[in-house]
N, C-alpha and C positions, 0 to 999 in steps of 0.2 A: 449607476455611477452618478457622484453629485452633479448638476448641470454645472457649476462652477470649474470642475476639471475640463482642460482642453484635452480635444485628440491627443493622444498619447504621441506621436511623431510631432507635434508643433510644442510642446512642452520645453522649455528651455533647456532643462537635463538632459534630455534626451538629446537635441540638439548638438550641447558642445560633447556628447557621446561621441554620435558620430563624426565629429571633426577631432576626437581624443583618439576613436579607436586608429585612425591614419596615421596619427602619432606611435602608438607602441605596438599597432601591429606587428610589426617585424621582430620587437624586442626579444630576445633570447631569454629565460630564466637564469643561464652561466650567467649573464651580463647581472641582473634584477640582485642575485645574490652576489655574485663579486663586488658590484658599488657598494654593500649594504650588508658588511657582515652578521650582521644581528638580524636579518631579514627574518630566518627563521622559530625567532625570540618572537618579534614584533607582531608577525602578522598571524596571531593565535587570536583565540579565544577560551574563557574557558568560565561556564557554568556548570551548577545541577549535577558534577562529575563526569561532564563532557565536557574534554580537549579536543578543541577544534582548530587543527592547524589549517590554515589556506594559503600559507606562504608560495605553496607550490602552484600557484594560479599566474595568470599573464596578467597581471594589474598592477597597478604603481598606487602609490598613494591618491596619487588626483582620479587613480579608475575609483578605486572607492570611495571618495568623495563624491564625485562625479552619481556614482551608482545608489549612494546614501540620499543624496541629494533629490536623487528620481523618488523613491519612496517616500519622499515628504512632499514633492509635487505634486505626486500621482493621489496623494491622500491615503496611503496608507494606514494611517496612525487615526483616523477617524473610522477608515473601512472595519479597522479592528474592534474600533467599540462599540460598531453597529452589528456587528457578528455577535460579541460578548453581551449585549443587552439583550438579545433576543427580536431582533430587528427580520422584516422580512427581505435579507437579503436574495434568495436564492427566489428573482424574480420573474423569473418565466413559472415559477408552478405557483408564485405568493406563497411561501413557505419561509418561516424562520429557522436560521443553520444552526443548531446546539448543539451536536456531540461534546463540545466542552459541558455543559451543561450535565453529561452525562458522567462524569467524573470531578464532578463538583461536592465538595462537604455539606453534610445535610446542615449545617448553618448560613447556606449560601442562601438567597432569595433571587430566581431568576423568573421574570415574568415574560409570558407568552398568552397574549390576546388577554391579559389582565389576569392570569391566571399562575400563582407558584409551581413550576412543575418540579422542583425540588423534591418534595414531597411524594410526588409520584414516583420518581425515581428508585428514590429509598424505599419505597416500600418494593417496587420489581425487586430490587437489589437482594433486599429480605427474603423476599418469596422464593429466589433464584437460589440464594446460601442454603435454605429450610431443606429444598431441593437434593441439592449437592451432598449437604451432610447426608441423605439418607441414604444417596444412590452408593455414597463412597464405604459408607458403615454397613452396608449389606444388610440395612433395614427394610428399601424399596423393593418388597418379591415382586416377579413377576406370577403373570395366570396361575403357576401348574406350582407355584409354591418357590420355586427354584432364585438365586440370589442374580440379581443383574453383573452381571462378569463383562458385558461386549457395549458400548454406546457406538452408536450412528449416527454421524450429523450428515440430513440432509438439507442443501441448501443450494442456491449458485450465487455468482459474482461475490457481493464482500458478505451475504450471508453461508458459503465456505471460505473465501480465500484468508477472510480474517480469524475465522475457530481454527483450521489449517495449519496458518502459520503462525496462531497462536500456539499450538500445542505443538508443534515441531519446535520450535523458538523455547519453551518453557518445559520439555521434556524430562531434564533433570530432576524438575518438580514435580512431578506426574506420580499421579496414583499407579503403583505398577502390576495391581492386581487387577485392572481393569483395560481391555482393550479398546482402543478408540480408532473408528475408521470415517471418513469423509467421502459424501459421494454425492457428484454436482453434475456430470456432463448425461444430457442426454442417452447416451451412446449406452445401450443395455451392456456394456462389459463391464463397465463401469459400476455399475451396481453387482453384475455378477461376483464381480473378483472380491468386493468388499465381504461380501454374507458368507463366501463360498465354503469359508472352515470353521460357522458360527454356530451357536446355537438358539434357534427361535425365543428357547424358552426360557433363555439366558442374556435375550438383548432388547435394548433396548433404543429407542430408534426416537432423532428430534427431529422435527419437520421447522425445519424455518420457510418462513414465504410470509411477507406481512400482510396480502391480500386471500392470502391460501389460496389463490387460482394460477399461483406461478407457472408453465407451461412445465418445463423441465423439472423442478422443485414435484410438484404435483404429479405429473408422469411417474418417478422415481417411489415420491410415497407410496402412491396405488399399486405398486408392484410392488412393495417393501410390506405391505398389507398383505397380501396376496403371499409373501411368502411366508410371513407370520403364519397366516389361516390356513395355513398346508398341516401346521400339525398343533394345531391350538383352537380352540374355538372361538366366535366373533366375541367374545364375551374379553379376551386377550387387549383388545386392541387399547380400549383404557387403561391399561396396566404397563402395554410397551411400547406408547407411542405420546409425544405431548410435544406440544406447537408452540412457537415462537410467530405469533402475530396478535392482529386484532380484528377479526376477522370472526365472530363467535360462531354465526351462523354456518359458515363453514369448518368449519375447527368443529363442532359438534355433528354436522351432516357426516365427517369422517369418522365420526366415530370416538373421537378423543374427549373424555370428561374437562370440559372447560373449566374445570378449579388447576387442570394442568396445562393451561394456556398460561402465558407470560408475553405479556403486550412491550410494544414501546411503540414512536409518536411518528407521527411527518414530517416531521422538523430531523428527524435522523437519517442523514442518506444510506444508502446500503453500505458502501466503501467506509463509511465513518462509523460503522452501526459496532465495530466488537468491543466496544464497551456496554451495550447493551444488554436487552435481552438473547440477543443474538450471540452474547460471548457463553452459555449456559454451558457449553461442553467444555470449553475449557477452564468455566468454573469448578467442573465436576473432577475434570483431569489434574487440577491443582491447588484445588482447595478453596473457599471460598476467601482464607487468608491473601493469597498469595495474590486473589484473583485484585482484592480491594486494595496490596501494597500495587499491584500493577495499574490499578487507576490514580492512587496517588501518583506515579510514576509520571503519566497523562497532565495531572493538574498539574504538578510542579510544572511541567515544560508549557501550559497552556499559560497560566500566570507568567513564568517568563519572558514568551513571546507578547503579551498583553502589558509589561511594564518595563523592558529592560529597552534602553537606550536603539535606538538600531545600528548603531555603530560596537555595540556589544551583544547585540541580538542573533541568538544562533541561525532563527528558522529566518528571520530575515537576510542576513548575510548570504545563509546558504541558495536561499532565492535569488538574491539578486544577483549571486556568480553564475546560477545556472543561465539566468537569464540574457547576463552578458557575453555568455556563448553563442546560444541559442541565436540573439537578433542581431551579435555586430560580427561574430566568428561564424555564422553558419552551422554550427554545430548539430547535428541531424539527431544525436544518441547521447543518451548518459549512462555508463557502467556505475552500477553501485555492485562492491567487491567485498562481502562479508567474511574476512578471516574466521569465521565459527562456523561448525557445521550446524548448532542446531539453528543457524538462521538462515538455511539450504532455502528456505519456504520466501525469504524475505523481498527477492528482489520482484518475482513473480507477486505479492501484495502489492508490492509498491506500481507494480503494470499498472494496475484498476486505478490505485490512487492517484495518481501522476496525471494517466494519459487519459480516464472518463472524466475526471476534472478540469481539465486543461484542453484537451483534442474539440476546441472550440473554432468555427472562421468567420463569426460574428460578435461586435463589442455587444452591450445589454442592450442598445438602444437597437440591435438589428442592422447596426452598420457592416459591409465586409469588409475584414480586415486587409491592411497592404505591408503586414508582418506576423512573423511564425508566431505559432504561440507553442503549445506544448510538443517538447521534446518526448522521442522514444526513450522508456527507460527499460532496462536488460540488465542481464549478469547471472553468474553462480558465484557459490564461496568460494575461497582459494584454500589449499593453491588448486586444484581441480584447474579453475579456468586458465592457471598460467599453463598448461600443457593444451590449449587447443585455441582460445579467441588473443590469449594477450598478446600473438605473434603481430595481427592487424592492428592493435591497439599500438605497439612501438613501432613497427615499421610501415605500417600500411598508409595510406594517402588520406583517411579521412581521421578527422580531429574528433577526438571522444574523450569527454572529460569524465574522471573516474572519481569515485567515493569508496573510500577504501576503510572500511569499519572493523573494530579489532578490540579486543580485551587484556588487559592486563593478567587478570589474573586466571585460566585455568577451569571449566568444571570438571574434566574429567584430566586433573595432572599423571602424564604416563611418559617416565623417562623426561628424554632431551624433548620430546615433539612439540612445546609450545613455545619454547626458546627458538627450534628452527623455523615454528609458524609464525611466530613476529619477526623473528629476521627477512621472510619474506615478503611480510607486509612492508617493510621500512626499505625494501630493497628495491620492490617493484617503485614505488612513488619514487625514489631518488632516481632508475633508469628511466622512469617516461618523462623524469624533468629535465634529466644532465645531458643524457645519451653516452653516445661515446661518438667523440670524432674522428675524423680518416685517420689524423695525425696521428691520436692514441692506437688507432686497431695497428696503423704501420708500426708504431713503436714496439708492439708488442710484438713485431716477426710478422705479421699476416701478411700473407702473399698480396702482390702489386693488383693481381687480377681480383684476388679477391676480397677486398677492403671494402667497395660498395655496397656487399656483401655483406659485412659484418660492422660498418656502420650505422649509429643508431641518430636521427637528428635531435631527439630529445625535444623540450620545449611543449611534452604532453601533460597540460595541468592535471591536478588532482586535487583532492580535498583530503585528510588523515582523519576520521572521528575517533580519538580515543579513549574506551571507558574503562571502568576498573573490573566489572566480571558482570557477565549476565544474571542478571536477577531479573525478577519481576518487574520491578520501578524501573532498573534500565531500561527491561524492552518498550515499558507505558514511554518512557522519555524521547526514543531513537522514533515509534510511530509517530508520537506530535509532530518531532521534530518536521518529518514530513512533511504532514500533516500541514503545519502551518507556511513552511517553506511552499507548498505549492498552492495556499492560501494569496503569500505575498505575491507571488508571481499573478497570480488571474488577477486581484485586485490590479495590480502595474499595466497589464495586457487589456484591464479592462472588460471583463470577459465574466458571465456568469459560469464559476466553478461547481457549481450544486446540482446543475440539472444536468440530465443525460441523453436527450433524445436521440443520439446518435446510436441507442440501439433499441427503437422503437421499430423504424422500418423493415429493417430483419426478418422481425419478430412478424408482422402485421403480412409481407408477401407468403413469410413460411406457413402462415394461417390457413393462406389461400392454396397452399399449394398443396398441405396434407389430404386434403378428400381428394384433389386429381389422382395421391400416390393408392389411395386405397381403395378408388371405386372400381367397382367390377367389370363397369363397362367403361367402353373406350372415353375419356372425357374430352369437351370441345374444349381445347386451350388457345387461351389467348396471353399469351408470354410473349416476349422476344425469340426469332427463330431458334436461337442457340437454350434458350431454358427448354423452350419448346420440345427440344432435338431429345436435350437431357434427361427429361422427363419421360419420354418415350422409350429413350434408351434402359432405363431404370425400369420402366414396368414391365418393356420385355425380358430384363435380367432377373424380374423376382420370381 
């Protein structure tokens, strides 16, 4: 952060923040819309083919002022163009942030250490499409001659969660003659269940890991190998298997002819990487077309957030609301509520992005913090979840602001059902605003006892995103948006959003603790009593 910004709590915004938020705490939304009939006209937005209503939030005009005001303190609007230049923001590893960079038009010129990586891009970009067309056109045989029918992506964290919910989300586009299964966890079922009804000689398998030594990533290949060689010979493995890293000397120790590696950079975090090389399966799944309208998708919203006013700024606005939960409401959770099924996959993306980028309790200088910084984010599509969590969400004791995302128009139009699944979208947000009071539920006959019962206090914010139909570009749009929305917030928190050490430690005990689970003989452990206990427990059990 620039030394010129003050602590984020001495900041003047901040300040009359919290002497505002004592002000409209209490405020009712019945109240916020009855003074202000047009409330719901006014406090919209709307770019790119996203309507962004936020009327149904707990804020007055001076909140967002107020909130606009903090992101021009805090430096925001410089943060951003130190991001976009190629700056080494992401300052605990001295790495520069580009994922935009990554869905940039090959007329773009971005330098990194002096160097255009524009150019590199485009050419993976090329490499990945040459790819795609063959696998899709049932040009690329495998060993024994047979046409590729089955792809596998192996990968974990945003090298599956992003191909994942990339090809769940883009489905309707999808090659339908070809299978696509994803397989990330440890856990040997997990790979079982994927291969179980495949055929070896028919699939064909990407290894993502940009070190190629990924623990879980790596584990998974090596048995993804091993099932291959059950009925092919090693000569197989060049033909159904190719790596997504940069890594050659492993990528070829495995076995894989390095002309089918496909590199990208350090400058790409994992969670930001499925525009990358790492998007290669759901290039394959939709086309190489579909894949590059879907990065347009990206830049349009990445240029937006880079030039649009912030008081017209989607990813910003949507930041700074989350944010004004977050440190003046307490807010512990965010639902985002995707009225589509094929965005089943989306809120589970948005985990990684949100909370590895944010789930920070030092600013960049290493100071500790003495405010929250990132929120839990959850949810399924609806209405699915209105029959099991939205019970707590209207009636329950804790405050959870929701993002309720929805389409106009229909992929798969069948009968009445999209007309009664946007009456549910517009339904839920108007009961977690209005509620219902004693008065109304008395009015309606509800018994004296049980009105408590079946009152609603309302006054639960929300956000409406509404687009016109999933396409491709949508979905590139709805991730930036993201994207940049929890951009705003780390830069405001002060906080480096790019690095992830918090799952380094994990990683480094579980190191030490594989050869205790495997050695033959008894091993000396030096754990805490209770690992200790556990450890013991498990070697007796296997």
């Amino acid at each position: 952060m620039a030394s010129d910004i003050k602590p984020l709590t001495k900041l003047a915004a901040w300040q009359a923040l919290e002497t505002h938020y004592l002000k409209v705490r209490e405020l009712h939304l019945r109240e916020l819309f009855a003074g202000n009939p047009k409330r719901g006209e006014q406090l919209t937005t709307e770019a790119l083919g996203i309507y962004f209503d936020y009327s149904k939030h707990r804020v007055t005009d001076e909140t967002i002022t107020l909130l606009l005001q903090l992101a021009e303190e805090s430096g925001l609007r410089a943060r951003i163009e130190s991001m976009f230049r190629g700056e080494k923001i992401n300052m605990t590893e001295n790495r520069a942030v580009l994922h935009t960079a990554l869905r940039a038009p090959k007329d773009r010129s971005i330098l990194v250490d002096g160097e255009d990586v524009i150019p590199q891009i485009h050419s993976v970009l090329d490499k990945m499409a040459g790819f795609a067309d063959k696998v899709r056109a049932g040009e690329w045989k495998g060993h024994t001659g047979k046409q590729i029918r089955n792809v596998v992506n192996i990968g974990i964290g945003g090298s599956d969660l992003g191909p994942v919910m990339a090809y769940e989300a883009l489905r309707h586009y999808t090659h339908r003659g070809l299978t696509f299964r994803f397989v990330s966890n440890i856990d040997g079922t997990d790979f079982a269940e994927a291969v179980r009804d495949l055929d070896a000689e028919e699939t064909l398998f990407i290894i993502a890991s940009k070190t190629f030594t990924t623990l879980e990533t790596m584990t998974n290949a090596h048995t993804a190998r091993d099932w291959a060689l059950k009925t092919m010979s090693s000569r197989a493995v060049a033909m159904h298997f190719v790596a997504l890293s940069t890594n050659a000397a492993e990528v070829r120790k495995f076995g894989i002819d390095t002309a089918n590696m496909f590199g990208f950079w350090d400058w790409v975090g994992g969670r930001y990487s499925m525009c990358s090389a790492i998007g290669l399966s759901t290039m394959i799944a939709v086309g190489p077309d579909n894949f590059i309208a879907m990065l347009d998708g990206f830049h349009q919203m990445d240029e937006h957030f880079r030039t649009a006013p912030f008081e017209r700024n989607l990813p910003a606005l949507m930041g700074l609301l989350g944010l004004w939960y977050n440190n003046f409401f307490d807010a512990q959770t965010i639902a985002v509520l995707p009225y589509e099924q094929y965005l089943k996959r989306f809120p589970a993306y948005l985990q990684q992005l949100t909370m590895e980028s944010n789930g920070k309790r030092v600013t960049m200088d290493g100071t500790v913090l003495d405010y929250q910084t990132g929120p839990v984010y959850w949810g399924e599509p609806g209405t699915n979840g209105q029959h099991s969590f939205y019970q707590l969400i209207h009636q329950g004791t804790k405050l959870i602001p929701c993002d309720f995302i929805a389409f106009v128009k229909p992929l798969n139009p069948l009968g009445r059902h999209h007309d009664l699944l946007m009456a549910n979208v517009f339904a839920q947000a108007e009961a977690l605003a209005f509620g219902k009071t004693s008065q109304e539920a008395g009015a309606e006959g509800v018994p004296a006892w049980l009105v408590p019962h079946k009152t609603f206090e309302g006054n639960r914010p929300s956000t409406t995103i509404l687009m016109d139909e999933l396409t491709p570009a949508a979905l590139g749009k709805l991730v930036a948006l993201y994207e940049h929305s929890v951009f705003t917030q780390g830069a405001i928190w002060q906080i480096d959003s790019f690095d992830q050490w918090g799952v380094e430690l994990g990683k480094v005990l579980a190191g030490r603790i594989v050869p205790e689970l495997e050695n033959k003989t008894e091993p000396e452990l030096n754990h805490d009593s209770s690992t200790n206990a556990l450890i013991r427990r498990y070697r007796k059990g296997k």
